[in-house]
C-alpha positions as CSV (number, residue, x, y, z in Angstrom):
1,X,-27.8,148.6,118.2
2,X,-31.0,147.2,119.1
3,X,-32.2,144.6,122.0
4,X,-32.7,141.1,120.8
5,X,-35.2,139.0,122.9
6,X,-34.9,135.3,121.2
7,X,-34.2,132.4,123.6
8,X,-30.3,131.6,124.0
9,X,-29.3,134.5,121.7
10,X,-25.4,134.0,121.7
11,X,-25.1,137.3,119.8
12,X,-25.8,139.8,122.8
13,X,-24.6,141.1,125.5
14,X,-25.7,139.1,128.5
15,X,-26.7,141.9,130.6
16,X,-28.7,144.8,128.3
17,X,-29.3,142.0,125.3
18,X,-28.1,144.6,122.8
19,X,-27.0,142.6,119.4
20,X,-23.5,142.8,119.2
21,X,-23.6,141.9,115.5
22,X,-25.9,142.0,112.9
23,X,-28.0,139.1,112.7
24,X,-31.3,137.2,111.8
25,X,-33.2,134.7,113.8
26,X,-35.6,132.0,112.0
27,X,-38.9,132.2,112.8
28,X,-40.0,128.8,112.0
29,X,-38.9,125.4,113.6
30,X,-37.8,123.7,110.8
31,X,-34.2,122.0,110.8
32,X,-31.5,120.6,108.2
33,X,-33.0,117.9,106.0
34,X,-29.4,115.9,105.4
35,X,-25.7,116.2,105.8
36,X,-23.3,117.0,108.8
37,X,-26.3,119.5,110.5
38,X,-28.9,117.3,109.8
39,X,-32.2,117.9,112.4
40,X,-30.4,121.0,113.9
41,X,-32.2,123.9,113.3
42,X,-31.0,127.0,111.2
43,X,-27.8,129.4,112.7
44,X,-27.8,132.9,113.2
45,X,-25.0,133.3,111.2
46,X,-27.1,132.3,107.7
47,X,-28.4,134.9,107.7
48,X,-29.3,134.7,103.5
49,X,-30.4,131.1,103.6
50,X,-32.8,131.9,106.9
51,X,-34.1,135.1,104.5
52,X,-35.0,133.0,101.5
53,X,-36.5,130.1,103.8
54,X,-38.9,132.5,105.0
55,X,-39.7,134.2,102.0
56,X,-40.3,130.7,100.5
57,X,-42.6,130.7,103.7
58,X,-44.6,133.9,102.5
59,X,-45.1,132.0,99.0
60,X,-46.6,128.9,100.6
61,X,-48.7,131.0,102.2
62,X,-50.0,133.3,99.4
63,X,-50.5,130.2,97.5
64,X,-52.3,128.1,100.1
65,X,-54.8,131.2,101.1
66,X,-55.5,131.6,97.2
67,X,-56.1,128.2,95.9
68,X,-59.6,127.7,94.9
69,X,-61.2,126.3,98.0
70,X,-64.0,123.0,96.9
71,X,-66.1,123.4,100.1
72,X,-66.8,127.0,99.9
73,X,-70.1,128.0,100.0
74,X,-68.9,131.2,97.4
75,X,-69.3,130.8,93.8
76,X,-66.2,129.3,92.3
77,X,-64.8,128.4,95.2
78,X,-63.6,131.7,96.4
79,X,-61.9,131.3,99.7
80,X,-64.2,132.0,102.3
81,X,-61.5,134.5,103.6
82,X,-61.6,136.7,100.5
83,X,-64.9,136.3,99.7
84,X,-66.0,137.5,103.1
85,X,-63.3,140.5,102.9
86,X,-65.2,141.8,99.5
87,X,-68.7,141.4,100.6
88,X,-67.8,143.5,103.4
89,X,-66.0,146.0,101.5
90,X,-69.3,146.0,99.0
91,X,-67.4,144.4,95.9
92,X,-69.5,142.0,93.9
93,X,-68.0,138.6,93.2
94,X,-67.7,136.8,90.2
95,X,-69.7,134.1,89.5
96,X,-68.3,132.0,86.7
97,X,-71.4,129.7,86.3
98,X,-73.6,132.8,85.3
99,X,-71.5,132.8,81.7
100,X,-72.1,130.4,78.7
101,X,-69.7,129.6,75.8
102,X,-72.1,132.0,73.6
103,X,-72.1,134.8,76.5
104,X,-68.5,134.4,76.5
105,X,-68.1,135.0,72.9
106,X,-70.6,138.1,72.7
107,X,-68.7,139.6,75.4
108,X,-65.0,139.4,73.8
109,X,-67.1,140.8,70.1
110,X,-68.6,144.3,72.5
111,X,-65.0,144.4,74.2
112,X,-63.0,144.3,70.6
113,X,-65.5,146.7,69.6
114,X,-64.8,149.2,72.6
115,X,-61.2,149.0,72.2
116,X,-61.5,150.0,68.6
117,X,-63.6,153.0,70.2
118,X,-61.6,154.0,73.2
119,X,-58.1,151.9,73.1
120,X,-56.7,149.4,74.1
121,X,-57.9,148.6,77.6
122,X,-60.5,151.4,78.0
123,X,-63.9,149.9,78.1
124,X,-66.9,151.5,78.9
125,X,-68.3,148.4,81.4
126,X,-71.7,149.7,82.1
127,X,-72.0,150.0,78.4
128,X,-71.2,146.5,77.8
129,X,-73.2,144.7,80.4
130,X,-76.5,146.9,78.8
131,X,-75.3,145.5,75.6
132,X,-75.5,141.9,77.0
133,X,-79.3,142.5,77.9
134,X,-79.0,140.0,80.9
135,X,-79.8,141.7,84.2
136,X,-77.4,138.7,85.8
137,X,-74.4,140.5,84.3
138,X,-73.8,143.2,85.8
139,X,-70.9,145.7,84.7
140,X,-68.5,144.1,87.8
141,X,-69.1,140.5,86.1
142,X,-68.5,141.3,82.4
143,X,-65.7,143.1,83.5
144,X,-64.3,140.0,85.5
145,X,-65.3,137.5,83.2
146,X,-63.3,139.2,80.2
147,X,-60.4,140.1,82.2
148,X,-60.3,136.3,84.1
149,X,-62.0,134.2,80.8
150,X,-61.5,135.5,78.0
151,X,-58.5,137.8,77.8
152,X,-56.6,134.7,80.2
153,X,-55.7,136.9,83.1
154,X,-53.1,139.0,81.0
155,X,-52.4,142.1,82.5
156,X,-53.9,145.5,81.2
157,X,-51.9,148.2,81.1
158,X,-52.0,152.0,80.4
159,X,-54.1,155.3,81.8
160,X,-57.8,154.9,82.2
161,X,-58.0,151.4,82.0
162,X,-59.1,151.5,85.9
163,X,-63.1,151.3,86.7
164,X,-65.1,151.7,89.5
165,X,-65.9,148.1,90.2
166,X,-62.0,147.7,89.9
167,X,-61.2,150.4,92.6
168,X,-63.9,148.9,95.2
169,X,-62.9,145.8,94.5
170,X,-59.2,146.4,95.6
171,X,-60.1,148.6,98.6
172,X,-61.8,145.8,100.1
173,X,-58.8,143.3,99.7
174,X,-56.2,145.9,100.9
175,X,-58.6,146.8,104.2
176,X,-58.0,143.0,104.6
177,X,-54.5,141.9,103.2
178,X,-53.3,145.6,104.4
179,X,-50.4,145.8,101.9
180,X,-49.6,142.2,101.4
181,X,-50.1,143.2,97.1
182,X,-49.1,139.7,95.9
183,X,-51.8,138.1,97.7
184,X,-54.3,141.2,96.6
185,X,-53.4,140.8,93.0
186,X,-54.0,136.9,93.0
187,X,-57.8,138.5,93.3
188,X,-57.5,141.4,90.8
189,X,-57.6,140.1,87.4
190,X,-55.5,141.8,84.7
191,X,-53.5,143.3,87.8
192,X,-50.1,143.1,88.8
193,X,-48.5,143.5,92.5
194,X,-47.1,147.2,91.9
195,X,-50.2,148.1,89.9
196,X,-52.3,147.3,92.4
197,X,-49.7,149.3,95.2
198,X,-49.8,152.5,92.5
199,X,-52.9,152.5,92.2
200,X,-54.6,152.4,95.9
201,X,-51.7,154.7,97.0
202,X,-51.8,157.3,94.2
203,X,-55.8,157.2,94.2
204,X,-57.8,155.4,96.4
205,X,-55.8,156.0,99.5
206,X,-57.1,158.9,101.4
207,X,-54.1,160.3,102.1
208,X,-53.3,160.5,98.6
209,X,-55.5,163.3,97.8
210,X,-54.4,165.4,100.8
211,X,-52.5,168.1,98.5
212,X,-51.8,171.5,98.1
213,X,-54.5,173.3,96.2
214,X,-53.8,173.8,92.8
215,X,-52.2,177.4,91.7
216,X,-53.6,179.5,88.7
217,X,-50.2,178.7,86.2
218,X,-51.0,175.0,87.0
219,X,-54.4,175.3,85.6
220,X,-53.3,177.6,82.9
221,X,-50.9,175.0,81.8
222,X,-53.6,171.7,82.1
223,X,-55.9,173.9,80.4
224,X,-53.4,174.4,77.4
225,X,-52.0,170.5,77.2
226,X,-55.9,169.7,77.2
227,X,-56.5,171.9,74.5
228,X,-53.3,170.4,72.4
229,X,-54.5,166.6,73.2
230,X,-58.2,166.7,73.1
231,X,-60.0,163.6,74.6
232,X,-57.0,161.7,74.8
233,X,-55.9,164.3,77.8
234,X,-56.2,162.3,81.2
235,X,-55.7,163.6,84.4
236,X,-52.9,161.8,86.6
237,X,-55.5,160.5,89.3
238,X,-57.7,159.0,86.3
């Protein structure tokens, strides 16, 4: 059982304040809207309805912090918040206003021709931006601008479809949001929640790569499926 310390708890003992039932205390002061209970706040006992009140809570939030912001100083009104969070972490932030309709359009024509290249997904981003021939557009900003713009924010799935910029990009966020991954993936175009979890705790996450060293019948045996599959052989980390 454990100690509950909210203010006229009626589901403890009076003496050690253990719980002596399970329950949930609301961490907002918000109260009924209407009926019978109307202005009295929320009972220990709803415990469900207290649960989705403050998940709605978390939603607000998210929401409220990721809204475009008109009086930032950031290009395209990037919260200051976030914006700060990826400068520090050295990610480069997109600036929308450095594209034109035509830019736009050359981009999508390299990134159709790269997928016809490499598949699906897989794009060569350095490659693109020297294709562009503007030093403004860097590989982090074509990369942005295809996956914001252009493609509309779908998300990209598969292996190798992961760049550098990408993985800077979401270190910074989760050294700030820690593991709040909605909120990080409102800032990680073409990424969803759990791909943005996978992926900084499979491979950017220090921890990650503290494994045991690999044996000699594991190499023999990634030796021989690289040998069956060629190029399209990819490492687990990749």
């Amino acid at each position: 059982r454990c100690r509950c310390e909210a203010q006229d708890c009626t589901m403890r003992a009076a003496g050690t304040r253990l719980a002596t039932r399970r329950h949930y205390h609301a961490t907002c002061g918000h109260v009924h809207a209407s009926g019978a209970k109307a202005g009295m706040r929320f009972h220990h006992h709803q415990l469900e309805k207290i649960r989705k009140h403050q998940r709605a809570h978390k939603r607000s939030s998210v929401i409220a912090l990721t809204a475009p912001a008109p009086d930032s100083p950031y290009p395209g009104g990037l919260p200051v918040e976030v914006a700060e969070a990826l400068l520090r972490g050295g990610a480069e932030l997109y600036d929308p206003a450095l594209w034109s309709a035509d830019a736009g359009a050359r981009l999508g024509a390299l990134v159709e021709q790269q997928h016809a290249r490499r598949g699906v997904g897989r794009v060569a981003w350095d490659k693109v931006a020297a294709a562009m021939r503007a030093p403004a557009l860097s590989a982090s900003q074509c990369m942005l601008h295809w996956r914001d713009v252009v493609n509309g924010g779908a998300i990209i799935m598969g292996v190798g479809t992961w760049c550098n910029a990408e993985d800077t990009r979401l270190r910074a966020l989760t050294a700030h949001f820690r593991q709040s991954w909605a909120t990080i993936a409102r800032f990680m175009p073409g990424r969803g929640p759990k791909q943005c979890r996978e992926r900084f705790n499979n491979v950017i996450d220090p921890a990650s790569h503290k494994r045991a060293p690999w044996k000699p019948a594991e190499d023999e045996l990634l030796m021989a499926v690289c040998a069956q599959t060629g190029e399209r052989c990819q490492c687990a980390l990749c």
